[in-house]
PAVO-357850 format. One record per residue (C-alpha): residue number from 0; x, y, z. Coordinates in Angstrom, 2 decimals, decimal comma. Layout:
// PAVO-357850
{rec NUM {X Y Z}},
...
// end
This chain:
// PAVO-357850
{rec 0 {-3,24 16,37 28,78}},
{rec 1 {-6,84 17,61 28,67}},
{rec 2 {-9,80 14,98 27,62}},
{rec 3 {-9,74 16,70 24,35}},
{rec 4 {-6,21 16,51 23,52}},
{rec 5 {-6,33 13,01 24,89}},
{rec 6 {-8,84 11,87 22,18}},
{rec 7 {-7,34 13,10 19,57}},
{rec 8 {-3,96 11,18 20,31}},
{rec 9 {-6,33 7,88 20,49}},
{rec 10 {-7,87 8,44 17,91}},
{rec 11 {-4,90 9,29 15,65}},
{rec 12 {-3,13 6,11 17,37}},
{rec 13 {-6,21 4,13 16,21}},
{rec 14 {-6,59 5,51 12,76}},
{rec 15 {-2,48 4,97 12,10}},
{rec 16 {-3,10 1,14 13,14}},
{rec 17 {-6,15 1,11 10,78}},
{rec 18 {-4,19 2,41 7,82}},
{rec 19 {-1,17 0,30 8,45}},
{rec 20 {-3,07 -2,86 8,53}},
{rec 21 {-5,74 -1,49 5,05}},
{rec 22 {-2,28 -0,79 3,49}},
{rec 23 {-0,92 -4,15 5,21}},
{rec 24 {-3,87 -6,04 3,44}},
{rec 25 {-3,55 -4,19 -0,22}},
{rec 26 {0,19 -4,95 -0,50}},
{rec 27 {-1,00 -8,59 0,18}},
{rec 28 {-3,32 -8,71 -2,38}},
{rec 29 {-0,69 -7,27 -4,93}},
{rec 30 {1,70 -10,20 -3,81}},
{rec 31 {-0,90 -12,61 -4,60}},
{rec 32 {-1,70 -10,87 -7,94}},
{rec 33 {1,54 -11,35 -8,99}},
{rec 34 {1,50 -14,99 -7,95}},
{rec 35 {-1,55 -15,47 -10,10}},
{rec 36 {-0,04 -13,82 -12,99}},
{rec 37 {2,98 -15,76 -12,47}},
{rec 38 {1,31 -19,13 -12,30}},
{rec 39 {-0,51 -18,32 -15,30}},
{rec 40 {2,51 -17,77 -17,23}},
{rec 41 {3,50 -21,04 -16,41}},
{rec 42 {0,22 -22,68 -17,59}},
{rec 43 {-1,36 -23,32 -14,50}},
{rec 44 {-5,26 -23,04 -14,13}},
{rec 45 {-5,80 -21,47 -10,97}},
{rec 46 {-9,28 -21,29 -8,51}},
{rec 47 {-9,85 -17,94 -8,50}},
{rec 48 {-11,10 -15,81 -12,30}},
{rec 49 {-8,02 -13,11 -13,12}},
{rec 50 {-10,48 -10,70 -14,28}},
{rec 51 {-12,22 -10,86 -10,86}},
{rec 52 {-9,48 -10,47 -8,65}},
{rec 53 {-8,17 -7,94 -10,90}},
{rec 54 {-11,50 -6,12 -9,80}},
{rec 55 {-11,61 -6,75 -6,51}},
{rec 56 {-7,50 -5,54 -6,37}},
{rec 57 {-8,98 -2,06 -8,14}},
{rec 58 {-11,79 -2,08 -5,14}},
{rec 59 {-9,36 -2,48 -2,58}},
{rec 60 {-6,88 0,20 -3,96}},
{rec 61 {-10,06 2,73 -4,22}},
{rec 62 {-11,38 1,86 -0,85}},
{rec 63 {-7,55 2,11 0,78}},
{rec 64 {-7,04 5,59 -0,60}},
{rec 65 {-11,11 6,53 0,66}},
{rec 66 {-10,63 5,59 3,65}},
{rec 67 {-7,30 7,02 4,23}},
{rec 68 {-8,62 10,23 3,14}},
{rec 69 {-11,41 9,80 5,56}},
{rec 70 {-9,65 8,96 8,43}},
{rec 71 {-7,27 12,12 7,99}},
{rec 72 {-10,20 14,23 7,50}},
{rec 73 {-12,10 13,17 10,77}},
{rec 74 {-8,44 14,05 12,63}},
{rec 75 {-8,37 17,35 11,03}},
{rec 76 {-12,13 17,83 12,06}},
{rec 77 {-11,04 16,36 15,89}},
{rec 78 {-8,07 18,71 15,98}},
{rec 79 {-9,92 21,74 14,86}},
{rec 80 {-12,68 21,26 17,23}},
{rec 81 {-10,25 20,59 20,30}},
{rec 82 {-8,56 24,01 19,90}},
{rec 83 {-11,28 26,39 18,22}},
{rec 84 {-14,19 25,23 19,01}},
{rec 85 {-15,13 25,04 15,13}},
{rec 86 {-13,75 23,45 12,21}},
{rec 87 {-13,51 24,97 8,46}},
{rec 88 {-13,67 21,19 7,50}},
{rec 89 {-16,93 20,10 9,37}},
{rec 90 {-18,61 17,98 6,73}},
{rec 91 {-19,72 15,66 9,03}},
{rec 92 {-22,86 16,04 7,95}},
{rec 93 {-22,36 16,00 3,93}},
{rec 94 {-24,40 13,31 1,91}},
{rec 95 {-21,31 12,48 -0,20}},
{rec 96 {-19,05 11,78 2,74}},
{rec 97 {-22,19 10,04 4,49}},
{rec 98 {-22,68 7,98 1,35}},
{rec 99 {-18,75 6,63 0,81}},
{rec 100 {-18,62 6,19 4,85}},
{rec 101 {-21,87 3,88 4,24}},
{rec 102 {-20,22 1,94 1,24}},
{rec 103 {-17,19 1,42 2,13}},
{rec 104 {-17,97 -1,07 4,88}},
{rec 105 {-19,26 -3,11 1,75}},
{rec 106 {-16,38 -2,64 -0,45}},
{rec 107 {-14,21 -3,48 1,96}},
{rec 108 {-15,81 -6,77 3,28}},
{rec 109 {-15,96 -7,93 -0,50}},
{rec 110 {-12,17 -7,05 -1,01}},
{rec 111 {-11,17 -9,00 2,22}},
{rec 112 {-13,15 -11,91 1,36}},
{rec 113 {-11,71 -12,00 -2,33}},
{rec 114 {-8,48 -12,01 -0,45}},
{rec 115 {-9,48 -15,02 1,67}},
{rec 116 {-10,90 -16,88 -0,57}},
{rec 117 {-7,75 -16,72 -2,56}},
{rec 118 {-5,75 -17,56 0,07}},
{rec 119 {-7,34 -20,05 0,89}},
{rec 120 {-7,49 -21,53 -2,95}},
{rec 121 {-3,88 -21,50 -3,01}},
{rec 122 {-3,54 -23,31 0,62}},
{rec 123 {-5,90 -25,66 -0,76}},
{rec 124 {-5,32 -29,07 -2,21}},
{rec 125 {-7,90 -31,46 -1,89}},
{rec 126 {-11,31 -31,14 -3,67}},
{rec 127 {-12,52 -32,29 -0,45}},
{rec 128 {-11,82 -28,23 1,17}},
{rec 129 {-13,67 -26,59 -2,02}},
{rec 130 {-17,19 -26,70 -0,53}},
{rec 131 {-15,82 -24,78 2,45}},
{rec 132 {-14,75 -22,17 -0,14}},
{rec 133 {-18,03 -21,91 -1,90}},
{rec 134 {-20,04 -21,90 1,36}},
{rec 135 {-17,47 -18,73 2,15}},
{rec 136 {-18,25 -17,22 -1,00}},
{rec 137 {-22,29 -17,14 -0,83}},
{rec 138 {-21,95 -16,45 2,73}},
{rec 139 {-20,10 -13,35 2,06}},
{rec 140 {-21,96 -12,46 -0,97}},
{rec 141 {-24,88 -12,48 1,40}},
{rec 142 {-23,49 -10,20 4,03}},
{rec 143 {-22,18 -7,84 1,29}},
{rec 144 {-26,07 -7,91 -0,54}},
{rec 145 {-27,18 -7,53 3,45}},
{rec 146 {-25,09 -4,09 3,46}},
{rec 147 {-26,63 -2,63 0,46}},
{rec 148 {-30,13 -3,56 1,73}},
{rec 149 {-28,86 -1,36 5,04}},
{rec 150 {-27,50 1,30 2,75}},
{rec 151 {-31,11 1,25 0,87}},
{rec 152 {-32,75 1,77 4,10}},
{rec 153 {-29,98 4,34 5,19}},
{rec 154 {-31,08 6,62 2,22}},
{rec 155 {-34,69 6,34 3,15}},
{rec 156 {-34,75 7,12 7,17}},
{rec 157 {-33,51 9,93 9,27}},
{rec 158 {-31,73 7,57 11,76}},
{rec 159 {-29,43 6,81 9,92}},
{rec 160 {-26,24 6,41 12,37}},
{rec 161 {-28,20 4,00 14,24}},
{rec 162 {-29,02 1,81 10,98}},
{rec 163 {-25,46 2,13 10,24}},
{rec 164 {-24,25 0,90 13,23}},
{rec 165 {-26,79 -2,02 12,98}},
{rec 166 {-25,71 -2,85 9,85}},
{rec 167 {-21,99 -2,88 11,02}},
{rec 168 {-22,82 -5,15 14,03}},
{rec 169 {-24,63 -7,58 12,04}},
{rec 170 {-21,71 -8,16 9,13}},
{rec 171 {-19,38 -8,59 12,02}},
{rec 172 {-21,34 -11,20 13,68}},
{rec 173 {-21,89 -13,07 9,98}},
{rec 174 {-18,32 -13,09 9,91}},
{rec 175 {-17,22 -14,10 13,05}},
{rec 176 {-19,75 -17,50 12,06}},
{rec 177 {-18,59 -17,49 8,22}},
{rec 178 {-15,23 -17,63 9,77}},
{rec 179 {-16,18 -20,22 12,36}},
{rec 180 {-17,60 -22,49 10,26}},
{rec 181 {-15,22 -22,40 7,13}},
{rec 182 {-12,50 -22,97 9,07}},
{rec 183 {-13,86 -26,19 10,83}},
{rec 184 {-13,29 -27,87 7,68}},
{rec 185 {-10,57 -26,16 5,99}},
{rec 186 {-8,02 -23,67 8,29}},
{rec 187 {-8,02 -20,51 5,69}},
{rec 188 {-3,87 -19,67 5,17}},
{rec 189 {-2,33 -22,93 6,65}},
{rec 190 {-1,92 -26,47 6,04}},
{rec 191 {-4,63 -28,32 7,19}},
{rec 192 {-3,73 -30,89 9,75}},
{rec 193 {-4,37 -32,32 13,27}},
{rec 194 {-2,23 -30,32 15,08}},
{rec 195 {-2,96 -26,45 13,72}},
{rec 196 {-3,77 -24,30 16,52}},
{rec 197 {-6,68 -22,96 13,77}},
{rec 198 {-8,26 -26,37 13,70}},
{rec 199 {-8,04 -26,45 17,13}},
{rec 200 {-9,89 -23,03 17,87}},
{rec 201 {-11,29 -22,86 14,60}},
{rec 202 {-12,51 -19,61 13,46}},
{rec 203 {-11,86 -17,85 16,66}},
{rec 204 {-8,12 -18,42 16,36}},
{rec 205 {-7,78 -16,39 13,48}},
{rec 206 {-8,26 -13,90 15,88}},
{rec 207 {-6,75 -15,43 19,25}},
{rec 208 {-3,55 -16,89 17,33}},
{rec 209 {-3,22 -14,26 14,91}},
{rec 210 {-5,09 -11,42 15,43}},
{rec 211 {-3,57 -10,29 18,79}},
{rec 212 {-4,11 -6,47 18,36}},
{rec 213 {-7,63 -6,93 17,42}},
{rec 214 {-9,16 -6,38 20,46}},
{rec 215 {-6,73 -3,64 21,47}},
{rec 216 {-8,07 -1,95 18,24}},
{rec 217 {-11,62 -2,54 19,11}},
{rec 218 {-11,38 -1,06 22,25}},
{rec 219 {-9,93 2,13 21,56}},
{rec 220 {-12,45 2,17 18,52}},
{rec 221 {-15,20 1,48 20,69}},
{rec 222 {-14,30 3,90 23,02}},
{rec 223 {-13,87 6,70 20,58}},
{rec 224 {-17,27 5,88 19,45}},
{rec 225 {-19,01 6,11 22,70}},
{rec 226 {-17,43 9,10 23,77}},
{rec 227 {-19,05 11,09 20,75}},
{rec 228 {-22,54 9,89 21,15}},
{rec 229 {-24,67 10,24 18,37}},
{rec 230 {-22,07 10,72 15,76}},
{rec 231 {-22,06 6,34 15,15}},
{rec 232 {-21,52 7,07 10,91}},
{rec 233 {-18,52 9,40 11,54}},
{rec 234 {-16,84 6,93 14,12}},
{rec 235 {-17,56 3,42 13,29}},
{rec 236 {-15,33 1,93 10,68}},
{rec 237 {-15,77 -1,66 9,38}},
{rec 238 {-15,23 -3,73 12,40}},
{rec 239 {-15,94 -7,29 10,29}},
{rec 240 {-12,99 -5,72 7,85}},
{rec 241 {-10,58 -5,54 10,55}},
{rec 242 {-10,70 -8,94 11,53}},
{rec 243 {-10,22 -10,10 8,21}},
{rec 244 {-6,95 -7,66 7,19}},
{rec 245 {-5,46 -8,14 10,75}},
{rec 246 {-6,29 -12,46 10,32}},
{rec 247 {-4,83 -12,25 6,69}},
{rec 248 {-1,83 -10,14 7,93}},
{rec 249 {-0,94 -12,37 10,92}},
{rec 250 {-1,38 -15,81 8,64}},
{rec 251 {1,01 -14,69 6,83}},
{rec 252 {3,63 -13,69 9,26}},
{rec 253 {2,79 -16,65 11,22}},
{rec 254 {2,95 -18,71 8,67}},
{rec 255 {6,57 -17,32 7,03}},
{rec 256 {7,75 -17,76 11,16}},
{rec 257 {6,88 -21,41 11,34}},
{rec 258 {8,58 -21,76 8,19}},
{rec 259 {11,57 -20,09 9,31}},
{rec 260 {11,77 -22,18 12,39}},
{rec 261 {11,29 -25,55 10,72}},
{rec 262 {14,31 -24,33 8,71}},
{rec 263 {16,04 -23,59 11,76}},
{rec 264 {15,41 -26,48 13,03}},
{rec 265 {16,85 -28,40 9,82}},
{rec 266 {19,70 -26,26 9,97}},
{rec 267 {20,19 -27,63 13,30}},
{rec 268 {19,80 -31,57 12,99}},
{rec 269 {21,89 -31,29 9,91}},
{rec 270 {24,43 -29,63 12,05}},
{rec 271 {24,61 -32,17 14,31}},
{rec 272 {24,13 -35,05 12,74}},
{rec 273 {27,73 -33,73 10,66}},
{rec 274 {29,45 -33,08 14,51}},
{rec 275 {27,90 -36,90 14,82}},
{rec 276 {29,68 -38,14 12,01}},
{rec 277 {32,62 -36,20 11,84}},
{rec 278 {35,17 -38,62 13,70}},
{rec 279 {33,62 -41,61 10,88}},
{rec 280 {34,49 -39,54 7,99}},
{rec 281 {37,73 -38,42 9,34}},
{rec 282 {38,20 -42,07 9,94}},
{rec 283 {37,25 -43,58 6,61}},
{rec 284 {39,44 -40,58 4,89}},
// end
């Protein structure tokens, strides 16, 4: 294969991983609005406000559908450019599609913080952990208000792929710390105890326990990126999102897994602890 065909193959392999974990993360959140609504049929007072999650499950449905329409268009745009030269789709440079490729960073950092917050609300039992949620929720709100002030500035200067991508690096780097320091006191998804491997590495095993193909992603995204210089706001997707979708996704398959082996491993004692007593009970009957 040529270096064109080539990139568009990546960069359809890396926008099909995208979309599976956005879509990954949105089914999540519809589990665990279900779980609220359930719990408040019972009575229960939960952590989180219905109405707001409510919103921030609209956001992520609205963002999930942008961004899938995005990503399809930019491999349309790739494709057509590989083979013609031109493309009867090139609105790369349209202020609508610069606009919702600006905002949707933001929409999707508050939708994936909603969704780890709420996580973590239900994971939570102490009132001990609940300052490590708030101290999650205004750090988040700041990196979100952070993104508008970029998107402000965006609308004001010509360089506006460079601000973008400044923007971008900065959220990711507030969130890799938000993440590293919530999770020092309270693990976000799992029970907290001495032996969790996400005590242990704290917020970085989020991504090192659970979040395997998160560097694989960011490499290939990355790489994409750099080799169409100077077209950062078409390429760059929200990196800090990522994490969080990928994180949230692998908690909970982690989490069902250690489940399924402590059940396994019930299954097991209880099986032989009935081969242990078997010659008794044959006995006493």
């Amino acid at each position: 294969m040529d270096s064109d065909t080539t990139s568009i193959v990546i960069y359809l392999i890396a926008s099909l991983t995208i979309i599976y974990f956005l879509y990954g993360s949105h089914i999540l959140q519809l589990l665990s609005l279900g779980r609220i609504l359930d719990q408040k049929r019972l009575g229960a007072k939960h952590a989180v406000p219905l109405p707001w999650f409510i919103g921030l499950f609209v956001g992520t449905t609205v963002m999930t559908y942008l961004e899938t329409f995005t990503l399809i268009h930019r491999a349309i745009v790739e494709f057509f450019l590989a083979l013609e030269g031109e493309s009867p789709f090139d609105a790369s440079t349209s202020p609508s599609i610069r606009f919702i490729r600006c905002l949707l960073p933001i929409i999707v950092n508050m939708a994936t913080d909603g969704i780890l917050i709420h996580h973590h609300h239900l994971r939570s039992t102490s009132v001990e952990q609940r300052p490590a949620i708030s101290k999650l929720l205004l750090a988040a709100l700041f990196t979100n208000v952070s993104g508008l002030i970029g998107l402000f500035f965006l609308a004001l200067e010509d360089k506006q792929d460079t601000l973008h991508f400044i923007t971008l690096s900065i959220s990711t780097l507030l969130h890799l710390l938000i993440g590293q320091h919530a999770t020092r006191q309270a693990p976000i998804g799992v029970e907290s105890d001495e032996k969790s491997s996400t005590t242990k590495f704290a917020g970085f095993g989020i991504i090192m326990q659970r979040g395997s193909l998160f560097p694989l992603i960011l490499v290939v995204h990355l790489s994409i990126t750099a080799s169409s210089a100077g077209r950062w706001l078409s390429d760059v997707l929200p990196i800090s999102s990522l994490v969080a979708c990928i994180a949230q996704t692998m908690t909970v398959v982690r989490t069902q897994l250690e489940k399924n082996a402590e059940c396994m491993e019930e299954v097991i004692l209880n099986v032989s602890r009935s081969l242990e007593e078997g010659p008794y009970c044959d006995a006493k009957v």
